[in-house]
Short mmCIF file of the C-alpha atoms (twelve columns), coordinates in Angstrom:
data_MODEL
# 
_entry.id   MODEL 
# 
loop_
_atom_site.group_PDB 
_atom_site.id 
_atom_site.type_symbol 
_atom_site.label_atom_id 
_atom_site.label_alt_id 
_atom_site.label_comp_id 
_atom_site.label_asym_id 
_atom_site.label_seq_id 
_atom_site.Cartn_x 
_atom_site.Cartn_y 
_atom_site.Cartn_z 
_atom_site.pdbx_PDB_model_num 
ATOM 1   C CA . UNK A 1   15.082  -1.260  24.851  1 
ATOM 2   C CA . UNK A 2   15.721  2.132   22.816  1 
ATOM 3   C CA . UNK A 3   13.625  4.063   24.792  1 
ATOM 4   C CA . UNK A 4   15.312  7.677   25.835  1 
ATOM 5   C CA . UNK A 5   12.649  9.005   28.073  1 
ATOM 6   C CA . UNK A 6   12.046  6.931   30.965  1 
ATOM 7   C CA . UNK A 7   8.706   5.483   29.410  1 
ATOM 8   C CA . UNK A 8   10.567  1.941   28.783  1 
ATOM 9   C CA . UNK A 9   8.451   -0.180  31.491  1 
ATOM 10  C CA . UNK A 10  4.509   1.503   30.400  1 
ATOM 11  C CA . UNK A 11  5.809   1.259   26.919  1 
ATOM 12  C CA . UNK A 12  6.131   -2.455  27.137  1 
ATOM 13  C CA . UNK A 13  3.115   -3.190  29.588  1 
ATOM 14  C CA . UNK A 14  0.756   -0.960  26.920  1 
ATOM 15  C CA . UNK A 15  2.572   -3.290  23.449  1 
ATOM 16  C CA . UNK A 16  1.896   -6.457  25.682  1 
ATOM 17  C CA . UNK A 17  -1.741  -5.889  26.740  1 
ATOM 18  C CA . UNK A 18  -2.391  -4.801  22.646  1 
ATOM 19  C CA . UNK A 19  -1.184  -8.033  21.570  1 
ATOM 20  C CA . UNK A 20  -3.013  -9.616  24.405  1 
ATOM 21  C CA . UNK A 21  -6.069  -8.422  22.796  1 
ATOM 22  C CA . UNK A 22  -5.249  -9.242  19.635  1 
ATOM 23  C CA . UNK A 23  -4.766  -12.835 20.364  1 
ATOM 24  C CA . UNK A 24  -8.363  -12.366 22.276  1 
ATOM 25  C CA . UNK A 25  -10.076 -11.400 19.229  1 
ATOM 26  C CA . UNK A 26  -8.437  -13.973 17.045  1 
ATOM 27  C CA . UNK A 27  -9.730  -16.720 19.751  1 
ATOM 28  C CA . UNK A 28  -13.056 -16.219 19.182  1 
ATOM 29  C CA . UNK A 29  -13.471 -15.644 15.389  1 
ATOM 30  C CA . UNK A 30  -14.537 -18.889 13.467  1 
ATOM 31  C CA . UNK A 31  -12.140 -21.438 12.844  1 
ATOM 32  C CA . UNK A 32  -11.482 -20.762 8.622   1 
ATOM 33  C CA . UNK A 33  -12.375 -23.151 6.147   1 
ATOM 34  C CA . UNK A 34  -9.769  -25.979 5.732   1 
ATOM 35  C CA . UNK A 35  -6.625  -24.243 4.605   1 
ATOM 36  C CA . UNK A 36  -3.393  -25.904 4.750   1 
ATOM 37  C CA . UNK A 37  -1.436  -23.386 6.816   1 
ATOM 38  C CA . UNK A 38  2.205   -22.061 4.983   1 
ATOM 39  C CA . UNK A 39  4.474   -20.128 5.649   1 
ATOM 40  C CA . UNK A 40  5.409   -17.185 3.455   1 
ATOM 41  C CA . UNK A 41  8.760   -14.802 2.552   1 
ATOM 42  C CA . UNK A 42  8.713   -11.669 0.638   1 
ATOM 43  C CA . UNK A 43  11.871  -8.965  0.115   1 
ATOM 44  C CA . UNK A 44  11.589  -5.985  -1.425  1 
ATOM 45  C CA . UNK A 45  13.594  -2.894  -2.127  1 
ATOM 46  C CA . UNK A 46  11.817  0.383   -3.522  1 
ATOM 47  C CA . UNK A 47  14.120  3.114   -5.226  1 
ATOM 48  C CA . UNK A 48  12.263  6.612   -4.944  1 
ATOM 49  C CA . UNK A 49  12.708  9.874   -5.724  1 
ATOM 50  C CA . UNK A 50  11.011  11.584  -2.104  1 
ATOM 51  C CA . UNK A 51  9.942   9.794   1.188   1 
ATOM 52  C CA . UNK A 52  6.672   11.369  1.616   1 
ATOM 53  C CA . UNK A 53  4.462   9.712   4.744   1 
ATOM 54  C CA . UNK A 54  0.745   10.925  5.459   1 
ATOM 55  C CA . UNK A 55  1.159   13.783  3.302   1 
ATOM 56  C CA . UNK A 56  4.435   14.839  4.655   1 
ATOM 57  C CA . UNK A 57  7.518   15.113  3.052   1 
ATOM 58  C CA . UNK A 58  10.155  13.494  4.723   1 
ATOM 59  C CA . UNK A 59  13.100  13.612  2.702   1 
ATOM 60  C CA . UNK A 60  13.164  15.440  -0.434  1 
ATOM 61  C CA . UNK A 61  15.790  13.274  -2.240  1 
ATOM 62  C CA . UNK A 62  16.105  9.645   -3.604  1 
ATOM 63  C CA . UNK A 63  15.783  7.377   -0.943  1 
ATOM 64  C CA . UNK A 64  15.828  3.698   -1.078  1 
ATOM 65  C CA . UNK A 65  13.472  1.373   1.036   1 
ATOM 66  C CA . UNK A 66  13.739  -2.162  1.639   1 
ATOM 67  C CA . UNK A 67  11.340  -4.691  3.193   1 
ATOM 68  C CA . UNK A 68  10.920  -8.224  4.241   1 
ATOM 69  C CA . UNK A 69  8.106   -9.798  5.599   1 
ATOM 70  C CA . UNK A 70  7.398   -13.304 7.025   1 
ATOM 71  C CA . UNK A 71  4.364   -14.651 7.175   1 
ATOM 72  C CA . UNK A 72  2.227   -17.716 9.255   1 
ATOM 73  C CA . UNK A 73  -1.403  -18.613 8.896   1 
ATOM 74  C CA . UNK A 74  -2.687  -15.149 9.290   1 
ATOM 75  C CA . UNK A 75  0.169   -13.965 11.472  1 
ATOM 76  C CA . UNK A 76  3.362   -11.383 9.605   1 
ATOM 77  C CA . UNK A 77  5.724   -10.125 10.919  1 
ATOM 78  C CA . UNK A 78  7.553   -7.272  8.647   1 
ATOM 79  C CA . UNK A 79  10.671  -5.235  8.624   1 
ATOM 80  C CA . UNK A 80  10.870  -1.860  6.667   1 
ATOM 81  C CA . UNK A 81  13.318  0.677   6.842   1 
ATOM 82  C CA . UNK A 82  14.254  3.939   4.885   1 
ATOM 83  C CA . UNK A 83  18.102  4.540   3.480   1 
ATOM 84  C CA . UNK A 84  18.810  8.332   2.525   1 
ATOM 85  C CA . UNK A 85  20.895  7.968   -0.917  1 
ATOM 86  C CA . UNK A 86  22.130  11.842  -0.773  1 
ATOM 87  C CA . UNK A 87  23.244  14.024  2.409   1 
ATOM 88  C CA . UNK A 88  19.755  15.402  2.593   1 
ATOM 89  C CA . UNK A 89  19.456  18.051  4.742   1 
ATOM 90  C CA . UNK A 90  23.115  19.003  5.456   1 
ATOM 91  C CA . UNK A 91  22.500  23.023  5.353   1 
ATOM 92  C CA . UNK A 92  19.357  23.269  7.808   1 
ATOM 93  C CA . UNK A 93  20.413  19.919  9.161   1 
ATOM 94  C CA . UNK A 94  16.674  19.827  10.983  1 
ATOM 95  C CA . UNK A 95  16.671  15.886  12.494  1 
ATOM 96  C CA . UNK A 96  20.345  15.655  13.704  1 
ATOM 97  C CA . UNK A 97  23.393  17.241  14.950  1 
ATOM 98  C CA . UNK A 98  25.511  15.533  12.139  1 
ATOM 99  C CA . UNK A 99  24.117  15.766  8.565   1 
ATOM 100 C CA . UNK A 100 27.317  15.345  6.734   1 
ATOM 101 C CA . UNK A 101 27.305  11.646  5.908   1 
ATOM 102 C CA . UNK A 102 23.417  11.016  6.306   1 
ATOM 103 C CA . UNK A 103 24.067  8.860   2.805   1 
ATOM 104 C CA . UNK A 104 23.831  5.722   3.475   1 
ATOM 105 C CA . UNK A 105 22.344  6.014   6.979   1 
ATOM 106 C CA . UNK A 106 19.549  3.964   7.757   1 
ATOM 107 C CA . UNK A 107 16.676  7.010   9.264   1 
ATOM 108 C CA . UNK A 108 14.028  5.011   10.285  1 
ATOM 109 C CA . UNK A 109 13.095  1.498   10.607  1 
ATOM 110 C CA . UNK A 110 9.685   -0.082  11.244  1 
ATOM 111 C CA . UNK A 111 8.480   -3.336  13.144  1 
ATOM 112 C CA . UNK A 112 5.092   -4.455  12.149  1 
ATOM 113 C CA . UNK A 113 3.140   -7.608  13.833  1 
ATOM 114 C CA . UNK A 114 0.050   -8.241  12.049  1 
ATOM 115 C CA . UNK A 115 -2.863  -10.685 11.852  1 
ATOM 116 C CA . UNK A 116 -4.985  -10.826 9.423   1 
ATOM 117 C CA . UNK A 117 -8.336  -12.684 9.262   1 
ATOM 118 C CA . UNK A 118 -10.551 -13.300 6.000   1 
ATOM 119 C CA . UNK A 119 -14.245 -14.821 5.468   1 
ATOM 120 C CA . UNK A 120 -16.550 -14.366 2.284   1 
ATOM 121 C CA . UNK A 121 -15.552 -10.890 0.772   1 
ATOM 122 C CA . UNK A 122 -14.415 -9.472  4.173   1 
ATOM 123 C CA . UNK A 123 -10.868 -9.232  5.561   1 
ATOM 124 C CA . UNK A 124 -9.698  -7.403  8.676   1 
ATOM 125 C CA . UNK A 125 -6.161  -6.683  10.134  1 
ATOM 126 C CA . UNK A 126 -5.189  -5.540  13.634  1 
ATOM 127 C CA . UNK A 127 -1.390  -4.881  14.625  1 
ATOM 128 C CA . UNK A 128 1.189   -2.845  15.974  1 
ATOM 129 C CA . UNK A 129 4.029   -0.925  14.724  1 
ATOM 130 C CA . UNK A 130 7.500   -0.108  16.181  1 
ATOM 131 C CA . UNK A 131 9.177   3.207   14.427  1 
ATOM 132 C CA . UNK A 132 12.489  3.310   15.085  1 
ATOM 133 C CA . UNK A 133 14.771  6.078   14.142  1 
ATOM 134 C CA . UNK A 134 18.167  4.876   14.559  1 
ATOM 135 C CA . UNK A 135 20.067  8.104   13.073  1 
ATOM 136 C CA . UNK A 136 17.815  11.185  14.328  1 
ATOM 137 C CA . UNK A 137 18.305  12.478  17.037  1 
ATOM 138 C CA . UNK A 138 15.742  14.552  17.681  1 
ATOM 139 C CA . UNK A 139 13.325  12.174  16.220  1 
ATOM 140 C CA . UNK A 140 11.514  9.709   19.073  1 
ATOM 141 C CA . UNK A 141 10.872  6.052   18.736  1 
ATOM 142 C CA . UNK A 142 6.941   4.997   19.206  1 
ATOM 143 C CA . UNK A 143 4.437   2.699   18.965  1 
ATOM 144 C CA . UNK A 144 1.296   2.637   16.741  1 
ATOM 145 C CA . UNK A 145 -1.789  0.024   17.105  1 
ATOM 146 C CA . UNK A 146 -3.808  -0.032  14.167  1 
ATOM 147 C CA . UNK A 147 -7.461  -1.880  12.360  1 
ATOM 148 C CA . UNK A 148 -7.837  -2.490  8.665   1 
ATOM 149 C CA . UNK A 149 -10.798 -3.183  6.846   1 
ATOM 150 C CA . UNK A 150 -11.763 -4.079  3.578   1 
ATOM 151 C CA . UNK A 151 -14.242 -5.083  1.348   1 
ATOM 152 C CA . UNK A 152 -13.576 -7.265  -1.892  1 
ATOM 153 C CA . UNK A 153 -16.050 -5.279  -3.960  1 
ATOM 154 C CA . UNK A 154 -15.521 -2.989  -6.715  1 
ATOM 155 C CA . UNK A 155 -12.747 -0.754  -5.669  1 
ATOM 156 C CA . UNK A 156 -11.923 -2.599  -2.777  1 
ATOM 157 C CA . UNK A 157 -12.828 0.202   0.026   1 
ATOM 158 C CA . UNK A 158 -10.173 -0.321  2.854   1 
ATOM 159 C CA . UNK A 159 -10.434 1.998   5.988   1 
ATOM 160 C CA . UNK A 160 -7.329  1.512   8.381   1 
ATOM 161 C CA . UNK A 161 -7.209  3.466   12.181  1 
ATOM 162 C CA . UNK A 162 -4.138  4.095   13.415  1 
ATOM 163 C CA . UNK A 163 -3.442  5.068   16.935  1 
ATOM 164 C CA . UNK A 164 -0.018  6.149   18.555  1 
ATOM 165 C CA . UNK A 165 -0.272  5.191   22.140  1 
ATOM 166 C CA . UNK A 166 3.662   6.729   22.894  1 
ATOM 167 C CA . UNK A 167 4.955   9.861   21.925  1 
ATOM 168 C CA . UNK A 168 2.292   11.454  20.067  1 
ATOM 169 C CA . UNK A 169 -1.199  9.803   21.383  1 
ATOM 170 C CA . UNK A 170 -3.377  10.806  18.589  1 
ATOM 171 C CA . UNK A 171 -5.405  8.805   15.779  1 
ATOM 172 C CA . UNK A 172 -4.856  9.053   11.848  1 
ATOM 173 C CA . UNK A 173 -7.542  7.382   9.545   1 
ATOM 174 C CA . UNK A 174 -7.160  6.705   6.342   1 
ATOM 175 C CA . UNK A 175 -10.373 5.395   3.750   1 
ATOM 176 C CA . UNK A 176 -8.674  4.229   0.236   1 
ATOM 177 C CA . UNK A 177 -9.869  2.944   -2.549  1 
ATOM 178 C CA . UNK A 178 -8.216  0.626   -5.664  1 
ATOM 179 C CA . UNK A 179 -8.816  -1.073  -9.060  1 
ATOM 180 C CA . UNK A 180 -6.288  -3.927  -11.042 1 
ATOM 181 C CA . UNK A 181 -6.307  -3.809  -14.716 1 
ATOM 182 C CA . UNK A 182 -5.153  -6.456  -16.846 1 
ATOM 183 C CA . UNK A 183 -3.199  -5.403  -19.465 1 
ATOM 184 C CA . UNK A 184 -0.991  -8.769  -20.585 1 
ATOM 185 C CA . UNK A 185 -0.450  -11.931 -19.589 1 
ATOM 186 C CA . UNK A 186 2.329   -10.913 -17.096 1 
ATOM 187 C CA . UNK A 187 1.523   -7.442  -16.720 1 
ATOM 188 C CA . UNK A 188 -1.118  -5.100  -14.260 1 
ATOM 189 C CA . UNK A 189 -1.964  -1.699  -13.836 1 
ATOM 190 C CA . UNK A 190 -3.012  -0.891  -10.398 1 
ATOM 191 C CA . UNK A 191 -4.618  2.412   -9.247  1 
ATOM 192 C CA . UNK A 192 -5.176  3.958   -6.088  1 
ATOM 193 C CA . UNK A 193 -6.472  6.844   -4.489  1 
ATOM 194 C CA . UNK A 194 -7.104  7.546   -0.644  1 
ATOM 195 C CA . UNK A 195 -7.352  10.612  1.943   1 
ATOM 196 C CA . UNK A 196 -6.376  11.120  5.445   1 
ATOM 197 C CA . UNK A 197 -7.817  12.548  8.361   1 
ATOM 198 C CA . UNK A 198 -6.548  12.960  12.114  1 
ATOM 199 C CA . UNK A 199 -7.642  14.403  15.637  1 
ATOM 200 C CA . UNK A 200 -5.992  17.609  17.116  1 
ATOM 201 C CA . UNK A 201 -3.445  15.626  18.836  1 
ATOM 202 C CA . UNK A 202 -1.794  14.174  15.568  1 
ATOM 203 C CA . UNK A 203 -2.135  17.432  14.692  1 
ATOM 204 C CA . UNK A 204 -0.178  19.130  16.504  1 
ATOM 205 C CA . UNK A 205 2.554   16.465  17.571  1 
ATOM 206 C CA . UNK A 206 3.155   16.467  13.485  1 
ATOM 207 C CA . UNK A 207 2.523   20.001  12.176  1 
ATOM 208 C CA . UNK A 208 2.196   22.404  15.432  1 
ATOM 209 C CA . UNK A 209 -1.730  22.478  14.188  1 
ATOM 210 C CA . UNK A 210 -4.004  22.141  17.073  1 
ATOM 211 C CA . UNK A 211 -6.864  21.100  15.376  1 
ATOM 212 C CA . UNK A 212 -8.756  18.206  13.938  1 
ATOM 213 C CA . UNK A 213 -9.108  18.017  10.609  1 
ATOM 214 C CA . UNK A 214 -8.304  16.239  6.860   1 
ATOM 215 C CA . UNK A 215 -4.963  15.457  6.275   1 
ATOM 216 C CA . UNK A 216 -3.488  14.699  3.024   1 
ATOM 217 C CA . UNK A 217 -5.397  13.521  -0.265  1 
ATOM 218 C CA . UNK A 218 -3.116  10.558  -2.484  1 
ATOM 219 C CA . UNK A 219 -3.408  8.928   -5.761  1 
ATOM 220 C CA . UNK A 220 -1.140  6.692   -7.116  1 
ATOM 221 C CA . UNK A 221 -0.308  4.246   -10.005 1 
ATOM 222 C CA . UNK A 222 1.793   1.488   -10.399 1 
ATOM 223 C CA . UNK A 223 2.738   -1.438  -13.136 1 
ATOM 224 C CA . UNK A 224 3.382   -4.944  -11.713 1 
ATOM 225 C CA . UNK A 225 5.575   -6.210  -14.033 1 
ATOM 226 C CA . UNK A 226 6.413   -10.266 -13.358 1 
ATOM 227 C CA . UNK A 227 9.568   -11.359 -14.893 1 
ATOM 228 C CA . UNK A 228 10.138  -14.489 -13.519 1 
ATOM 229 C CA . UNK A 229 7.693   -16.610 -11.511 1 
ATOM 230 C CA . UNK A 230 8.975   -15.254 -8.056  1 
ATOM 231 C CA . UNK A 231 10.005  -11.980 -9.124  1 
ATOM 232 C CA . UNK A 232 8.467   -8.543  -9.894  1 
ATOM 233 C CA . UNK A 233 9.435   -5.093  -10.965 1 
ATOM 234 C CA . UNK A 234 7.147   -2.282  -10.657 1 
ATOM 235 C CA . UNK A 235 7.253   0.852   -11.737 1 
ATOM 236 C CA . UNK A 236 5.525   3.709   -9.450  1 
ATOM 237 C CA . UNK A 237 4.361   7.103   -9.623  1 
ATOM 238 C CA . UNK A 238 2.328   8.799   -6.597  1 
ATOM 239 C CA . UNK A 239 0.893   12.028  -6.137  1 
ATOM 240 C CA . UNK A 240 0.477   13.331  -2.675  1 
ATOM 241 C CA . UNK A 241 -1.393  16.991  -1.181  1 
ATOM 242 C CA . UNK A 242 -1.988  18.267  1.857   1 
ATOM 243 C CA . UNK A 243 -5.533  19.300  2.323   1 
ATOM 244 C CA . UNK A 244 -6.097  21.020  5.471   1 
ATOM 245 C CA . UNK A 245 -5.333  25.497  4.659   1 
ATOM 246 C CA . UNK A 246 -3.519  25.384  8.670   1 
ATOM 247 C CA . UNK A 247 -1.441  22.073  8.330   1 
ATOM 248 C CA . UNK A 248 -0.247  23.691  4.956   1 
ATOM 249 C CA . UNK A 249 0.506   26.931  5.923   1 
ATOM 250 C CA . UNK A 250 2.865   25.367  8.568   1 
ATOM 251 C CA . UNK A 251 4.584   23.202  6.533   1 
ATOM 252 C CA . UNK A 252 5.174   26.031  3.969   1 
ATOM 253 C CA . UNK A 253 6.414   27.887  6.582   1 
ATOM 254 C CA . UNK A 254 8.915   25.093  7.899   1 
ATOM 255 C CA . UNK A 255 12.956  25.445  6.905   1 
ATOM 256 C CA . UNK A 256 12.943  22.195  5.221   1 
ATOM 257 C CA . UNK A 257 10.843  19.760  3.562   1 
ATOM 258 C CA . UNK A 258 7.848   22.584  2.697   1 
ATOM 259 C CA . UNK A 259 6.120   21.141  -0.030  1 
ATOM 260 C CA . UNK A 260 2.343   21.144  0.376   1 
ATOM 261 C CA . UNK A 261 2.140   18.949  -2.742  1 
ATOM 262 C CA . UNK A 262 4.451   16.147  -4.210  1 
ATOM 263 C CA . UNK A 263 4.997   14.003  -7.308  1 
ATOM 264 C CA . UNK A 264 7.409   11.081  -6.978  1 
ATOM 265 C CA . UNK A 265 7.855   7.844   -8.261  1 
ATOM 266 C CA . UNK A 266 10.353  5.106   -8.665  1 
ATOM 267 C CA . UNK A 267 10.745  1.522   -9.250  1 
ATOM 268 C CA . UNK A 268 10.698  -1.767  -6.647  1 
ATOM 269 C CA . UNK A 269 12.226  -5.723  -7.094  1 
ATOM 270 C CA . UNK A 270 9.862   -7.686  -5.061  1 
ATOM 271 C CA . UNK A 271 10.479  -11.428 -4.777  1 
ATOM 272 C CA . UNK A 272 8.397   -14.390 -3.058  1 
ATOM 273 C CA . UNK A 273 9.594   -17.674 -1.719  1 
# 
């Protein structure tokens, strides 16, 4: 285990008894309709000009971000992580005692182990994620369990809870909202829009804010483009603020990363076997 704190053991017990109950709830949902389980692979890599998470901005520069994801009759398991392209912040050097080669350093990567369970226009997700932050130092691994809901309607209303039961012990929510448009055979323009809200202990943990309150506002566009039956390129632009007066006063008051608002975009090769 990673763990630097002495929390390995309650760590472990806490991840077990979540996926305990997941498996719980998944026991006593109806059996779906006859569907031929398969399983399912999917790689991506996303070039980007910030790293901006929950209305923070993480890294300021390009940034690449590659995924994979395997997949089982309702059960995925994924792995993301986050590359820095450029020695980001090397003068304030704010997340390790080293910023001198940060390019090329892998910052964070996340575990995610998800089921996901669908009937008429209803689907709902339950899971846990493992963030990992191999090269900061004085960044700490933890552990979030999270539900996702949504709603095959128009604009497909999704809420997801989120709720770190390690290092920070708060709760982020997050209600979005989406539309596809069809624009040619092989082509789709997807919007999205969605805001954020969190208790006091998020809060603080993340900004020094002691308060609850909403947290960041996003839209974002994208264009699906398929080029070949297993492979996509999209194009992305995203727009992110910070809503909250407090939680934006503190980040304009940080040494690094103190943009309230951000616009950045970039383009991802996704392909499915």
């Amino acid at each position: 285990m990673i763990r630097r704190n002495g929390k390995t053991i309650n760590v472990c017990c806490n991840f077990i008894a979540l996926l305990l109950g997941i498996i719980l709830i998944i026991s006593v949902m109806p059996v779906q309709a006859e569907e031929k389980p398969a399983v399912s692979l999917d790689a991506e890599a996303l070039v980007i000009s910030k790293y901006v998470w929950r209305g923070l901005e993480v890294n300021e520069d390009f940034v690449v971000q590659p995924s994979i994801t395997t997949g089982y009759n309702g059960f995925s398991f994924n792995v993301w992580g986050n590359m820095d392209l450029t020695n980001f912040g090397e003068d304030e050097c704010v997340y390790t005692a080293d910023c001198k080669d940060r390019s090329g350093q892998f910052t964070e990567v996340d575990l995610t182990i998800d089921y996901t369970y669908s009937w008429d226009k209803f689907s709902l997700s339950a899971g846990v994620i493992n963030y990992l932050f191999p090269n900061w130092d004085e960044s700490e691994d933890t552990y979030e369990f999270y539900l996702s809901g949504t709603v095959d309607v128009l604009l497909q209303p999704t809420l997801a809870i989120y709720r770190d039961f390690d290092e920070v012990g708060g709760f982020y929510a997050n209600l979005g909202i989406g539309h596809s448009f069809s624009i040619g055979e092989n082509i789709s323009l997807d919007l999205s829009a969605s805001v954020g809200y969190a208790d006091s202990d998020y809060n603080k943990f993340y900004f020094g804010v002691d308060d609850s309150s909403l947290v960041d506002f996003n839209v974002g566009a994208s264009l699906p483009i398929a080029v070949w039956e297993n492979i996509t390129i999209t194009p992305v632009l995203n727009y992110t603020s910070l809503i909250d007066n407090d939680l934006r006063d503190a980040v304009d008051d940080g040494d690094c990363c103190n943009n309230e608002d951000n616009i950045y975009g970039g383009i991802s090769v996704a392909v499915s076997f």
